[in-house]
N, C-alpha and C positions, 0 to 999 in steps of 0.2 A: 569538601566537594559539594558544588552547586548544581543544579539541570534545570533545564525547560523544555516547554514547548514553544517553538516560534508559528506564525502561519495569521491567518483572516481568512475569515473570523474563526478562533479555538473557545470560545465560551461554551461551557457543554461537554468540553472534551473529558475521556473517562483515563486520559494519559496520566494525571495527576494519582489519581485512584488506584491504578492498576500499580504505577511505581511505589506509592508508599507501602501496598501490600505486598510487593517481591522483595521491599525490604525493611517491613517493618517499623516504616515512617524515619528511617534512620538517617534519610538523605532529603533538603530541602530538593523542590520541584514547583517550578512557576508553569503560569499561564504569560505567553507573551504576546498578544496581539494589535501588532503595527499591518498599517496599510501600506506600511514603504519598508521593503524589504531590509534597507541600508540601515536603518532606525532600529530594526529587531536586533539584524547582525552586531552593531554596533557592541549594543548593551551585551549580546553573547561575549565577544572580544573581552569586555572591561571586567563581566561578574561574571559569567559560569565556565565549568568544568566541560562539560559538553551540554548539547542540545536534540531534541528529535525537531523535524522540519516535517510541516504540513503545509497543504495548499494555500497561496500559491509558490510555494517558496523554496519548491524541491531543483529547481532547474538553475534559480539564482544560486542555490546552497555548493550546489556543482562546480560552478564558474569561479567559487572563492575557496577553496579549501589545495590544499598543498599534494595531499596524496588520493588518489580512488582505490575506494577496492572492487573488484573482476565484477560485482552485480551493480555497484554506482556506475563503471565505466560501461558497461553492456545497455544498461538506463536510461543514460545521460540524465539521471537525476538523483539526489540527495537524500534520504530523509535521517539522515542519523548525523552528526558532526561531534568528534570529541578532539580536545587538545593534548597530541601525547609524541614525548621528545620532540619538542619545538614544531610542532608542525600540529596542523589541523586537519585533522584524519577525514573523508567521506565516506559512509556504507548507504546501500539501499536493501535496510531488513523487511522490505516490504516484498521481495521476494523472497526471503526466507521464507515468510509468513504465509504466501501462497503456498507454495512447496510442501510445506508439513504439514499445514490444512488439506488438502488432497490426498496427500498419501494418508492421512491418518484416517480416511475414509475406507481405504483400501479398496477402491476399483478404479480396474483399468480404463485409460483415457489415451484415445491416439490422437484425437481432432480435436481444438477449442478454437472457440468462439470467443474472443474478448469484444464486448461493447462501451464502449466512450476511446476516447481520444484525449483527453487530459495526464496526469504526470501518472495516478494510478496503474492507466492502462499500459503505460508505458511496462511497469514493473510488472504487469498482468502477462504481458506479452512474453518477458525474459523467462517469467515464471511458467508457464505455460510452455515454453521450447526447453524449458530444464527437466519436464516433464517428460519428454519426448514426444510433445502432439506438435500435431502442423497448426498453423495458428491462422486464423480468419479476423480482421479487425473489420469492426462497425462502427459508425458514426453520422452525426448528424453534419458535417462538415469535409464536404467532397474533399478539401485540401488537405485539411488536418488526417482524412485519413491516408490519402494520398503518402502524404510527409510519414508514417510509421510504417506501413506498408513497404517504402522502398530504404528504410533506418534500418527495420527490422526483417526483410530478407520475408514477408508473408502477405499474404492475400487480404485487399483490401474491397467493401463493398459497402453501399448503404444502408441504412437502417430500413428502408423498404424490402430491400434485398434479403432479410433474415429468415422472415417467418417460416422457409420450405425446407431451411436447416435442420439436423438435426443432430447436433455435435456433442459428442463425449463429454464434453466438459464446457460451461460456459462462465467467464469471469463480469460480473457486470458491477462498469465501474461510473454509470451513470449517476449523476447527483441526485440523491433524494429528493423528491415531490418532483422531479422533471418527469412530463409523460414516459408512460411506460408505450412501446409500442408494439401498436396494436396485432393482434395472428399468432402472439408466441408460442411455439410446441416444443417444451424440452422435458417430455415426460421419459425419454429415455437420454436424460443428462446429468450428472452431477452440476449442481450450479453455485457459485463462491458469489457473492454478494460482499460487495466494498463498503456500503452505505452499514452503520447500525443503530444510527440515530431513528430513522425514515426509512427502513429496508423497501422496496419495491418488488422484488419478486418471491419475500414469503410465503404467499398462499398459493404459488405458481404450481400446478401439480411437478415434480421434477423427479427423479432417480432419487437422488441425495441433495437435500441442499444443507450449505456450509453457511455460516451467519457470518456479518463481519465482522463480529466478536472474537469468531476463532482467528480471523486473521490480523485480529489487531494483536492477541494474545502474540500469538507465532511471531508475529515480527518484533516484539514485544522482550519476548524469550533471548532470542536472537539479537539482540540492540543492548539490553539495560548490563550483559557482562564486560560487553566493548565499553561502558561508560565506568563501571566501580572495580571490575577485574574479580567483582563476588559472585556465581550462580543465584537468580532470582530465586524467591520459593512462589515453583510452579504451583502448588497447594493453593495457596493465597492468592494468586494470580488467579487461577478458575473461579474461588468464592469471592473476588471482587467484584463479578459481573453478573 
């Protein structure tokens, strides 16, 4: 059994890391970074077992694979792909990952906030209504956020529009080094931060905040049994990071 990571650019990524310690270096794991979606897939097809999908590659990953499962189809995006009885499975463990991150905080959350509009937010949003909050999407992108808002059944506003907020839970899936904007008050918020290369709202005062570490873990957990049918060892998965 082979795995990857597909997506652009993945140099940096701690996927590598985190899989050889859930098992012990036991299973090869590449780095695959193509700027054309078809080129990465391709090579998944001919050499590996399965694959996790990273930006931008969660929505193409969707549109080629045979089966979804209930959190890929609720998504409309990919990040997990493995080949099993002849077909080419799709999950999205990145809501799992939200999900057990949150609760593993243990406080209550009825309202969130997701900020960005990219594939993240996407799963930020599913994750967030699994939770049982009402969900507010922000963006810099009147359309884009437009386009999640009426996908996903919640309240869409812009990034000006945030700062008077003040919501139970915020997912922020904005890219690393992009402005942070300005007014933020989420001192009575738990806040999940997607980014953990370039965190932006660590030093934010907040209720709780969640690193994107936990959430990579969580999705992490969630994914690598769908690909070998073995339990990772969570142990090794926390001291890889």
């Amino acid at each position: 059994m082979k795995f990857a990571l597909i997506g652009h650019p993945v140099a940096g990524s701690l996927s590598p890391t985190l899989f050889s310690a859930a098992y012990d270096g036991r299973y090869p794991y590449d780095l695959l970074d193509f700027e054309v979606f078809e080129d990465a897939w391709n090579l998944f097809l001919d050499q590996y077992t399965g694959i996790n999908v990273t930006a931008p590659f969660k929505q193409d990953a969707y549109a080629h694979v045979d089966w979804l499962s209930e959190s890929a189809r609720a998504t409309g995006a990919v990040n997990l792909v493995v080949k099993a009885d002849g077909r080419l499975r799709g999950y999205n463990t990145d809501v799992d990952g939200i999900v057990s991150s949150v609760r593993e905080v243990g406080l209550p959350v009825a309202d969130a906030l997701v900020m960005g509009t990219g594939g993240a937010a996407r799963a930020a949003i599913v994750g967030a209504q699994k939770l049982g909050c009402q969900v507010t999407v922000a963006g810099r992108s009147a359309d884009k956020v437009e386009a999640l808002a009426q996908a996903f059944g919640c309240r869409g506003i812009s990034l000006e529009e945030v700062s008077p907020l003040k919501p139970g839970l915020v997912i922020y899936t904005i890219p690393g080094g992009a402005p942070v904007p300005p007014g933020l008050n989420f001192a009575e918020s738990v806040v999940l931060e997607a980014e953990y290369k370039r965190p932006s709202l660590c030093a934010l005062p907040c209720k709780a905040y969640i690193p994107g570490q936990r959430w990579l873990i969580g999705q992490a957990v969630a994914g690598y049994e769908l690909f070998t049918g073995e339990k990772p060892n969570m142990q090794n998965l926390i001291n890889a990071i």
